[in-house]
mmCIF entry with sequence, helices, sheets and N, C-alpha, C, O atoms, coordinates in Angstrom:
data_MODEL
# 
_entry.id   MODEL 
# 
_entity.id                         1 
_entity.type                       polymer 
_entity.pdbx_number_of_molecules   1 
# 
_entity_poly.entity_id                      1 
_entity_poly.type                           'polypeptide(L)' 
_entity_poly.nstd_linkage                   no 
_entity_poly.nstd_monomer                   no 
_entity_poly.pdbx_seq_one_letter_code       
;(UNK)(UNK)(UNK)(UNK)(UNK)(UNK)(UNK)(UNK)(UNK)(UNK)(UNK)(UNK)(UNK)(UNK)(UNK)(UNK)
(UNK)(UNK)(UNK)(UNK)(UNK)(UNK)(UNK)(UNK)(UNK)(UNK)(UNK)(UNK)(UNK)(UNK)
;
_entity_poly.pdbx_seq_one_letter_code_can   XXXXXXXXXXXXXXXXXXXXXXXXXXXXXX 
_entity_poly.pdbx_strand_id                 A 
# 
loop_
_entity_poly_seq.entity_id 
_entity_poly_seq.num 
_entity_poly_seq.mon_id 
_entity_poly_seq.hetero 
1 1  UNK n 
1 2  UNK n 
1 3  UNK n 
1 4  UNK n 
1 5  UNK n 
1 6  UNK n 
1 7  UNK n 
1 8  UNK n 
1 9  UNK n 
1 10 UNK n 
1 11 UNK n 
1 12 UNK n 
1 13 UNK n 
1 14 UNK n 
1 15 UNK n 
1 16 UNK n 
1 17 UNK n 
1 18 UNK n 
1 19 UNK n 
1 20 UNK n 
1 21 UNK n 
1 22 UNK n 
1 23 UNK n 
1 24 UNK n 
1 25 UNK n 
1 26 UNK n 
1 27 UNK n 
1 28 UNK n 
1 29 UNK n 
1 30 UNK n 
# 
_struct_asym.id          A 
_struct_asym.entity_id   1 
# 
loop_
_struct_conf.conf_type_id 
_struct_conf.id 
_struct_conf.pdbx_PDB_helix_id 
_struct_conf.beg_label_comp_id 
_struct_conf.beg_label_asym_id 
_struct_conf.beg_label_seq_id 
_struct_conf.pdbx_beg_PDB_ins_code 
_struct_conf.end_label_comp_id 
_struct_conf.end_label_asym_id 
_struct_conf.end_label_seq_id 
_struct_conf.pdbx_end_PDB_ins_code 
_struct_conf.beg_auth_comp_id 
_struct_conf.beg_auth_asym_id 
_struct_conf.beg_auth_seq_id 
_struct_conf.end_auth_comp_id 
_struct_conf.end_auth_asym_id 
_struct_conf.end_auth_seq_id 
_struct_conf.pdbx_PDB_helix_class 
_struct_conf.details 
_struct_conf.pdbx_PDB_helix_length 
HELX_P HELX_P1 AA1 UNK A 2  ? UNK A 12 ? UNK A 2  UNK A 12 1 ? 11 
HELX_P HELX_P2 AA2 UNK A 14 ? UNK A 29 ? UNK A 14 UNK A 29 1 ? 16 
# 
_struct_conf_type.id          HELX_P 
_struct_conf_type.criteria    ? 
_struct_conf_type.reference   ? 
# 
loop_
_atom_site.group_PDB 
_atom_site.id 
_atom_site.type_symbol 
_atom_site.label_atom_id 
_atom_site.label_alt_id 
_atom_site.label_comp_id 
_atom_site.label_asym_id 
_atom_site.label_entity_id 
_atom_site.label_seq_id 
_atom_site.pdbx_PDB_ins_code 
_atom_site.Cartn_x 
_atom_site.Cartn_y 
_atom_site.Cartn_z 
_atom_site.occupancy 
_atom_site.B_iso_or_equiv 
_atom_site.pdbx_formal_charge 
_atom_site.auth_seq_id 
_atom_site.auth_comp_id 
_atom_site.auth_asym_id 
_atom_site.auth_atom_id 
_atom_site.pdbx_PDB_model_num 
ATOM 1   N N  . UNK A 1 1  ? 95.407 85.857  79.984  1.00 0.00 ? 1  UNK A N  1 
ATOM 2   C CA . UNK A 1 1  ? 95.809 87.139  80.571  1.00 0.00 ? 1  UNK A CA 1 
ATOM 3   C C  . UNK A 1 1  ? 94.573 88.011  80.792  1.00 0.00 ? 1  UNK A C  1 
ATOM 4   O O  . UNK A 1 1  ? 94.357 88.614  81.843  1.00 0.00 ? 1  UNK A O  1 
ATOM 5   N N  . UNK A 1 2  ? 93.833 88.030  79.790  1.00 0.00 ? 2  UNK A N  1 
ATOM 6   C CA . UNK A 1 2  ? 92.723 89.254  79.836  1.00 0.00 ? 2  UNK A CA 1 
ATOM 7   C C  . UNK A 1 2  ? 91.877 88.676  80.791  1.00 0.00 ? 2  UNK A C  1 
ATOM 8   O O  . UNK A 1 2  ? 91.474 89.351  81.738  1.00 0.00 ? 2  UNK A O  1 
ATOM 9   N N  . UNK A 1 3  ? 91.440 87.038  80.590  1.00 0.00 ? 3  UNK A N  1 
ATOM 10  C CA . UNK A 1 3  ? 90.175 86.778  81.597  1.00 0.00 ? 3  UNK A CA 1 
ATOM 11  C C  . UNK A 1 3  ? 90.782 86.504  83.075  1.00 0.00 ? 3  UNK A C  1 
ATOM 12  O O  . UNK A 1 3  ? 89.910 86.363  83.933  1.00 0.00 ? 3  UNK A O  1 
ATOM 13  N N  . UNK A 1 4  ? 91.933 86.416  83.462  1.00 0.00 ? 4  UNK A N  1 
ATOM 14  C CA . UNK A 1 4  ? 92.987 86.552  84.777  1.00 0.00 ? 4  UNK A CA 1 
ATOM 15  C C  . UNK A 1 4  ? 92.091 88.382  85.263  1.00 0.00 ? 4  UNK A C  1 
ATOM 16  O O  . UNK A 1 4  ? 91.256 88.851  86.036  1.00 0.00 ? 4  UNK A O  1 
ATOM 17  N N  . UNK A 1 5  ? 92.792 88.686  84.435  1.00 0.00 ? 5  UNK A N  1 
ATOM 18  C CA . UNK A 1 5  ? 92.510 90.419  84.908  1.00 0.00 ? 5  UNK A CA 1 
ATOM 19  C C  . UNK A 1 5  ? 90.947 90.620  84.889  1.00 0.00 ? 5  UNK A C  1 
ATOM 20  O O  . UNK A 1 5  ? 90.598 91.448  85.731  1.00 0.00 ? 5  UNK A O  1 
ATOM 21  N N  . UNK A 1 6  ? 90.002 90.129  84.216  1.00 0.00 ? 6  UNK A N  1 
ATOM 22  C CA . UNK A 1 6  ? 88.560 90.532  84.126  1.00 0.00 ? 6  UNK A CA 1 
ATOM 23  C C  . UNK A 1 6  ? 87.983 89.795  85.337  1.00 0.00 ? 6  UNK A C  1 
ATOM 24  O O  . UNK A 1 6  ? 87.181 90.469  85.984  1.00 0.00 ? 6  UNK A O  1 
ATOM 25  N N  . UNK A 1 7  ? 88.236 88.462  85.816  1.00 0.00 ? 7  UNK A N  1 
ATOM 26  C CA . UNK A 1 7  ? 88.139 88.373  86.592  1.00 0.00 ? 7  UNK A CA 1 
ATOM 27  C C  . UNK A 1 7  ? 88.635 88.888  88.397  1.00 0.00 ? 7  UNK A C  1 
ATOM 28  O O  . UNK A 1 7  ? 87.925 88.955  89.400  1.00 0.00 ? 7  UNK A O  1 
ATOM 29  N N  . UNK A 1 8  ? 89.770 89.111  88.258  1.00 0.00 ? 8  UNK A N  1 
ATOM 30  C CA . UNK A 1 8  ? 90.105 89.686  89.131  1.00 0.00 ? 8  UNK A CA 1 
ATOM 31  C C  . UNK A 1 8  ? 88.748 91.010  89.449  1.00 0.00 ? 8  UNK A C  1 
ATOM 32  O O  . UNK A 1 8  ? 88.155 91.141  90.520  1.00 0.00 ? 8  UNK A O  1 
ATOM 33  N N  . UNK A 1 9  ? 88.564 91.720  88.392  1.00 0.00 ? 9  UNK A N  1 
ATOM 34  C CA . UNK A 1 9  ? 88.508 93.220  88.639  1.00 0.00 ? 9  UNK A CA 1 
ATOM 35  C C  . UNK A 1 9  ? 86.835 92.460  89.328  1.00 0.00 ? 9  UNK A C  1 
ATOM 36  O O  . UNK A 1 9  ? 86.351 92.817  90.402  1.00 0.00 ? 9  UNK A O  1 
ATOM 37  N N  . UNK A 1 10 ? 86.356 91.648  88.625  1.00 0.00 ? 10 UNK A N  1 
ATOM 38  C CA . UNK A 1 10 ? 84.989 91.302  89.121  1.00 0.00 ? 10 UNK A CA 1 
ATOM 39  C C  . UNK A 1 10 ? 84.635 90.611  90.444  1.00 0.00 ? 10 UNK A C  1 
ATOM 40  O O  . UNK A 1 10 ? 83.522 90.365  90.908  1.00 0.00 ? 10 UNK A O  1 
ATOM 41  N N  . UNK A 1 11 ? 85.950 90.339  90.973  1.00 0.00 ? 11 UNK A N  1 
ATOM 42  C CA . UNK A 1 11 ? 85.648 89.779  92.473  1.00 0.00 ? 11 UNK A CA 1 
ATOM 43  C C  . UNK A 1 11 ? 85.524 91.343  93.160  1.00 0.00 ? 11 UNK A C  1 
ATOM 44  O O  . UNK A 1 11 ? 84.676 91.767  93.945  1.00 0.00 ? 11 UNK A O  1 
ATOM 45  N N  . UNK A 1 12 ? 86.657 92.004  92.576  1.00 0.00 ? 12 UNK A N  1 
ATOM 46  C CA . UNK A 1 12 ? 86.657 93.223  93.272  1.00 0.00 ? 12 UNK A CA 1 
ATOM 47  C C  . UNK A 1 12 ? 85.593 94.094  93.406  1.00 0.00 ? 12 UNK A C  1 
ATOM 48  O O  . UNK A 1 12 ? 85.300 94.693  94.441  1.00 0.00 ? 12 UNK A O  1 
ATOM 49  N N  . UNK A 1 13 ? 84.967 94.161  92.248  1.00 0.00 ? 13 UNK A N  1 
ATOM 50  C CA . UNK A 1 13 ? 83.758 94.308  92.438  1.00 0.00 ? 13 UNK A CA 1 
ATOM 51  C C  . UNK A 1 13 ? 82.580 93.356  93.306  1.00 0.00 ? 13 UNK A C  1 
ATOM 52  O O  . UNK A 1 13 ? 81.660 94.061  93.719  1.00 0.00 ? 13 UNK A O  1 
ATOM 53  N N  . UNK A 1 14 ? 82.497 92.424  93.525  1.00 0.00 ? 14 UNK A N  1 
ATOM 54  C CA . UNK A 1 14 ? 81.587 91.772  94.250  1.00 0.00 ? 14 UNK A CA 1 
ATOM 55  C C  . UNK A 1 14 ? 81.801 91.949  95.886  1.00 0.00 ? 14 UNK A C  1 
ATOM 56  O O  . UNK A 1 14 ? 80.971 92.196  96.761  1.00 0.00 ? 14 UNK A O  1 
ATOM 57  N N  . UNK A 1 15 ? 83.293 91.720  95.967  1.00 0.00 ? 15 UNK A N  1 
ATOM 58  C CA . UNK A 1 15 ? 83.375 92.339  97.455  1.00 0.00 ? 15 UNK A CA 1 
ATOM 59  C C  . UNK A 1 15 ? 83.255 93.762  97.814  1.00 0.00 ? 15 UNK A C  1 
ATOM 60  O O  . UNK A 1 15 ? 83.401 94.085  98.993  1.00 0.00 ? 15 UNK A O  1 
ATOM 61  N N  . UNK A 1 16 ? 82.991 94.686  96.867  1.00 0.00 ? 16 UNK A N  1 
ATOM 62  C CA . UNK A 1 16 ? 82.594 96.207  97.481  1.00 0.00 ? 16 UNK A CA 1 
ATOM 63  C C  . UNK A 1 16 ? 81.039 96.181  97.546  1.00 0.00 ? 16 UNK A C  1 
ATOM 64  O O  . UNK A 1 16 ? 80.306 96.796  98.321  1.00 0.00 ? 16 UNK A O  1 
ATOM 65  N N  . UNK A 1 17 ? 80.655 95.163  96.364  1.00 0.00 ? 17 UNK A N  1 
ATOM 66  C CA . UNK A 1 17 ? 79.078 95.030  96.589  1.00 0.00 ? 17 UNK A CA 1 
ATOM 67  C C  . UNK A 1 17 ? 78.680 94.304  98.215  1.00 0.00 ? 17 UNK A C  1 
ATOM 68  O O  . UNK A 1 17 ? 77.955 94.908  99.006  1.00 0.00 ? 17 UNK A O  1 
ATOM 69  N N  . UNK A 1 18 ? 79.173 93.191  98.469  1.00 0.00 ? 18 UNK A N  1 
ATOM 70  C CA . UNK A 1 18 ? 79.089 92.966  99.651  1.00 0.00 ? 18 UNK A CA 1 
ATOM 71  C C  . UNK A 1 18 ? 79.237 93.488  100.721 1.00 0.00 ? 18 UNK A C  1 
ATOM 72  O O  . UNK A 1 18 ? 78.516 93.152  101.660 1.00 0.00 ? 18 UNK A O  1 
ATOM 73  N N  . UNK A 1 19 ? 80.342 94.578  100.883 1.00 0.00 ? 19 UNK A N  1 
ATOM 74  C CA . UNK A 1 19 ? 80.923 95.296  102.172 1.00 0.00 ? 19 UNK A CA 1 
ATOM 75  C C  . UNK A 1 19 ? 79.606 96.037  101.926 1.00 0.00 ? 19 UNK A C  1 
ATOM 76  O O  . UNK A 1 19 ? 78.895 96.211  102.915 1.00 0.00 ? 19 UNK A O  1 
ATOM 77  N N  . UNK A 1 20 ? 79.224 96.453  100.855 1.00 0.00 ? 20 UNK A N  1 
ATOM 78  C CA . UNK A 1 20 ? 77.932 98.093  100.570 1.00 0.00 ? 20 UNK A CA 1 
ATOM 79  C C  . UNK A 1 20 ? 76.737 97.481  101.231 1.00 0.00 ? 20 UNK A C  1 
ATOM 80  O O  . UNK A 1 20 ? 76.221 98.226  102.064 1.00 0.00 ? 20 UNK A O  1 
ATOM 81  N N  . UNK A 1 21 ? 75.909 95.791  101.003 1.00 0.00 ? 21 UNK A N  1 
ATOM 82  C CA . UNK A 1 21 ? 75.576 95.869  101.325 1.00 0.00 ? 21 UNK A CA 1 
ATOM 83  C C  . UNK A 1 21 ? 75.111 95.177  102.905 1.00 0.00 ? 21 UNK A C  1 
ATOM 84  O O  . UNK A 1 21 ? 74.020 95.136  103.474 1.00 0.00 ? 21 UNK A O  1 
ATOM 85  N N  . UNK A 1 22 ? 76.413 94.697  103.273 1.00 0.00 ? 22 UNK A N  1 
ATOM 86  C CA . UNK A 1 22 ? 76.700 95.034  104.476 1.00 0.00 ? 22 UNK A CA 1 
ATOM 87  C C  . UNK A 1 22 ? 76.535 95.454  105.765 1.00 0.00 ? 22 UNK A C  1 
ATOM 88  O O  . UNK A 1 22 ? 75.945 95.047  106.766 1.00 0.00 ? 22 UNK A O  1 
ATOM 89  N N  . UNK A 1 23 ? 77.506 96.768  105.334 1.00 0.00 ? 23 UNK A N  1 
ATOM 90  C CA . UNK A 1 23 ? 77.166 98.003  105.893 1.00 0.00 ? 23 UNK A CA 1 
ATOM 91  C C  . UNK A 1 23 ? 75.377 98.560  106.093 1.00 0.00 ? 23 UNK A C  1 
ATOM 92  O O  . UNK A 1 23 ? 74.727 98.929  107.071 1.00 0.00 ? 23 UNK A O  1 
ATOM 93  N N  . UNK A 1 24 ? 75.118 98.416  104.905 1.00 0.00 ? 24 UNK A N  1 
ATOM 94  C CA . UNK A 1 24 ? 73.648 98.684  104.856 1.00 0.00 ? 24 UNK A CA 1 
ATOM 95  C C  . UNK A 1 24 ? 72.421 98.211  105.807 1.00 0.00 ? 24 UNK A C  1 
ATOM 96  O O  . UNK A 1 24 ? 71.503 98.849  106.321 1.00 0.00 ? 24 UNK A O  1 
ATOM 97  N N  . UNK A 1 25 ? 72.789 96.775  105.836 1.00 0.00 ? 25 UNK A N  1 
ATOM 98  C CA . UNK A 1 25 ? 71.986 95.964  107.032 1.00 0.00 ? 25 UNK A CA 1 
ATOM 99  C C  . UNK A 1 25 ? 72.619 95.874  108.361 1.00 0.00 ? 25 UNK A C  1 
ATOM 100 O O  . UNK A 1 25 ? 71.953 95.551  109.345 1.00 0.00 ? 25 UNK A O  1 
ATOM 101 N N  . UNK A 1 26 ? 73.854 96.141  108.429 1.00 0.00 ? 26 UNK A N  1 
ATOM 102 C CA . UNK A 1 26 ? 74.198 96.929  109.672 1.00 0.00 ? 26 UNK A CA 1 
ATOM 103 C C  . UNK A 1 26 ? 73.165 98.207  110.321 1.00 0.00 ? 26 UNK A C  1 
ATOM 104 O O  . UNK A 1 26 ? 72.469 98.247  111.336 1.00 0.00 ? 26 UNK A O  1 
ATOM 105 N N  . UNK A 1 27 ? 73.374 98.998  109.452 1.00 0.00 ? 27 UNK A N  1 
ATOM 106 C CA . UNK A 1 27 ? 72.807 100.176 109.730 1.00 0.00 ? 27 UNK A CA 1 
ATOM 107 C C  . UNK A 1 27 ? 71.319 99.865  110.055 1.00 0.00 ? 27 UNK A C  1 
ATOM 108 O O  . UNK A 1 27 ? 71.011 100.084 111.226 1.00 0.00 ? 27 UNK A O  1 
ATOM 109 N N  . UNK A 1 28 ? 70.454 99.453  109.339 1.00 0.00 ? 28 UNK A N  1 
ATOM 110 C CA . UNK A 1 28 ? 68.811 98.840  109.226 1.00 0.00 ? 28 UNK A CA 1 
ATOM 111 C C  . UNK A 1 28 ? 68.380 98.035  110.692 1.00 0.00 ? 28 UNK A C  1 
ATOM 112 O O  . UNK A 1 28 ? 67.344 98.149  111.347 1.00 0.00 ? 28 UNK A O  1 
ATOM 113 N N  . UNK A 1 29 ? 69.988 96.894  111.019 1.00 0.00 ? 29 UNK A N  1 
ATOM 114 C CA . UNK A 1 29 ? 69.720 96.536  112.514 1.00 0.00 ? 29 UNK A CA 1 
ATOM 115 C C  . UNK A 1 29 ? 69.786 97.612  113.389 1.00 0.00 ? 29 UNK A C  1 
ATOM 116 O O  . UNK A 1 29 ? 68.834 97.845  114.134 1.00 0.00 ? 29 UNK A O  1 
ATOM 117 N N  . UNK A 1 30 ? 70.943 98.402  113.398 1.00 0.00 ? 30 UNK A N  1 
ATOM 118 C CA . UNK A 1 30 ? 71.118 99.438  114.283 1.00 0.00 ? 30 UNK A CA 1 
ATOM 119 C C  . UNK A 1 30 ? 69.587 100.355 114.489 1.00 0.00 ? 30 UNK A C  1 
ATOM 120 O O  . UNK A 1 30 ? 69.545 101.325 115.247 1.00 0.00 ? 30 UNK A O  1 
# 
């Protein structure tokens, strides 16, 4: 149960890290 949920929360975290940096090298091409 707990490592279900700890993991979960840590993808979630990895995909906001990704969209952040992202966005970021979006912007850097632009």
């Amino acid at each position: 149960m707990t490592n279900g949920k700890t993991e979960g929360i840590n993808n979630k975290i990895k995909t906001m890290k990704r969209q952040a940096y992202g966005f970021r090298d979006m912007n850097i091409l632009n």
